[in-house]
N, C-alpha and C positions, 0 to 999 in steps of 0.2 A: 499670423499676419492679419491685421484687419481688412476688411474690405473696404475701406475709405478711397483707396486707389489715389493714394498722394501723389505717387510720381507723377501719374495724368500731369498732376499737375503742376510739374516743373518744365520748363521750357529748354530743352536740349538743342542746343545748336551749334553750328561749326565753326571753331574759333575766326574773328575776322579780326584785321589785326590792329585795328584801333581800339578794343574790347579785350585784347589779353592786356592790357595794361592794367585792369581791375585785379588780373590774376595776381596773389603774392608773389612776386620777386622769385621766391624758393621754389615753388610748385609750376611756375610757366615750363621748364623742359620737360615734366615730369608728365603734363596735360598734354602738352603737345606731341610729344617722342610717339613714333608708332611702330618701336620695335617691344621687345619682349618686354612687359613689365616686371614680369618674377624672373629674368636676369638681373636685370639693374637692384633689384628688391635684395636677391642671393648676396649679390655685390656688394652693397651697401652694408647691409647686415655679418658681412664676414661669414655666410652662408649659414648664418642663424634662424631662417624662414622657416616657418611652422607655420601650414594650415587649418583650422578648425573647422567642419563643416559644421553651419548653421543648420542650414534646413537641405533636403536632398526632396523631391515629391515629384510628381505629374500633376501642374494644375493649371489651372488658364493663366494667359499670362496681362496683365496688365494692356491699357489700351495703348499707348504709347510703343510698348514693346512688341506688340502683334503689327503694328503700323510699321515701325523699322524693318522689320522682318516677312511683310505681307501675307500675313497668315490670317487666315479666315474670321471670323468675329466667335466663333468657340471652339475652335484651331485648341487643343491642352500641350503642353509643353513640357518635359523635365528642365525643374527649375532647380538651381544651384544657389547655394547662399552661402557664400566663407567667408570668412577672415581672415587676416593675413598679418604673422606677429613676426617682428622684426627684434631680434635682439630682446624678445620676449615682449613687446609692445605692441599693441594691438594697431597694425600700420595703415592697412585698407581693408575697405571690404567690398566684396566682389559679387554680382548676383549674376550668373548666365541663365540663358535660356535657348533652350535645343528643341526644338520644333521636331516632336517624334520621328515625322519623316527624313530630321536628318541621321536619324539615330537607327541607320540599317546599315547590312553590312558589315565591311571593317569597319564603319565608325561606331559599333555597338560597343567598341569598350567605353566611349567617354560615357556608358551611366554606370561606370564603377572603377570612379577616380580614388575615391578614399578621400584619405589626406595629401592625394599628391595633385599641385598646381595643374590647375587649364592650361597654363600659359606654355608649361614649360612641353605639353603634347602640339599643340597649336603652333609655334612657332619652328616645331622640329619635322614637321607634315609640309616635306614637297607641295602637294598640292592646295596650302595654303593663301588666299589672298583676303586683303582686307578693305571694306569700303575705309570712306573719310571718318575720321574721329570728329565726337562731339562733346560739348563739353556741359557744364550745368555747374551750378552756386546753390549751395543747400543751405535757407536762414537754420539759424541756431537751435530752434524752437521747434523742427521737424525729425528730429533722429528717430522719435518713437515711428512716425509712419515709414519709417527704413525700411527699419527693423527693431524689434521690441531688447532684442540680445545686444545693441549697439551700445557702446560706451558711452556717455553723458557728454558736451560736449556745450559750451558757451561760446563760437565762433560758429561763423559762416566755415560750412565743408566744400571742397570742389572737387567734385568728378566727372570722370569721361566714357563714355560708351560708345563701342562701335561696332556693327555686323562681319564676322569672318564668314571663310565659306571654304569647308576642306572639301574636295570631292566636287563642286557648287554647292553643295546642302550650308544651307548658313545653320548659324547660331551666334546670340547679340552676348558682346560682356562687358557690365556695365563695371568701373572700378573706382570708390569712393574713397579717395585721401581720407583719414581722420586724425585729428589733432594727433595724436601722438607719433604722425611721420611728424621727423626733422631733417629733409633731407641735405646736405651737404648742398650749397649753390653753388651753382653752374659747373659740376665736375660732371664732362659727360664720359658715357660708357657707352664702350660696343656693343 
């Protein structure tokens, strides 16, 4: 990952609702919903979901993502980078970030997820709660400052991140629609 620190530069904010109108039609539940996403993903896919971990490391984490998170200005972090293939398609990709100090305790197992979902530990964790979701419009032209392993892509991407906090200890996950979801409109799931 280069040091350019693109995301800095993307403007994350909380859907308001004269602004999800820009969102595609398909993808507004999908940005919006603040329940599991690797259920709805499982569902969709006829529980064909495979994750690929990109990058797994301890590094500092971006300016934007220490600011959500309030972490120190060289605060390091385990960072997460996956992918998420749906029906063998490469559906979202996903980057969290776990601020060492959340990573004591029983939460020591999430730095050894594998290939199995955040989502699907995170949403099954009692003591789960989630700030507001935010959302973001990625032009065409930036996939490589993503991620360099990201699939090529001639449209605007839109994804959402938002801080959880199992135990209070947060950690942010960011999750980037990419052209090859097609998701089903307006069928919602539990």
């Amino acid at each position: 990952m280069t040091r350019g620190h693109f995301s800095d530069q993307l403007i994350w904010r909380q859907p308001l609702l004269g602004e999800v109108s820009r969102v595609p039609e398909a993808l507004r539940d999908w940005l919006l919903d603040s329940g599991s996403l690797t259920r709805r993903l499982q569902q969709l896919s006829d529980r064909q979901l495979r994750v690929e971990v990109l990058n797994q490391s301890v590094q500092l984490p971006r300016f934007s993502e220490r600011r959500a998170l309030a972490m120190a200005p060289r605060q390091v972090a385990l960072i997460r980078e996956v992918l998420l293939f749906g029906r063998g398609e490469p559906w979202v990709y996903a980057r969290s970030v776990i601020p060492l100090q959340t990573l004591t305790g029983r939460l020591r197992k999430l730095r050894h997820l594998d290939n199995r979902p955040l989502g699907a530990l995170l949403f099954s964790d009692p003591s789960m709660s989630r700030e507001p979701l935010e959302w973001v419009c990625i032009p065409a032209c930036n996939r490589q400052a993503l991620n360099p392993k990201l699939p090529a892509y001639d449209q605007p991407i839109w994804g959402r991140r938002s801080v959880f906090k199992l135990s209070a200890k947060p950690l942010l996950v960011c999750e980037i629609f990419l052209p090859d979801f097609k998701p089903k409109k307006h069928k919602k799931y539990d």
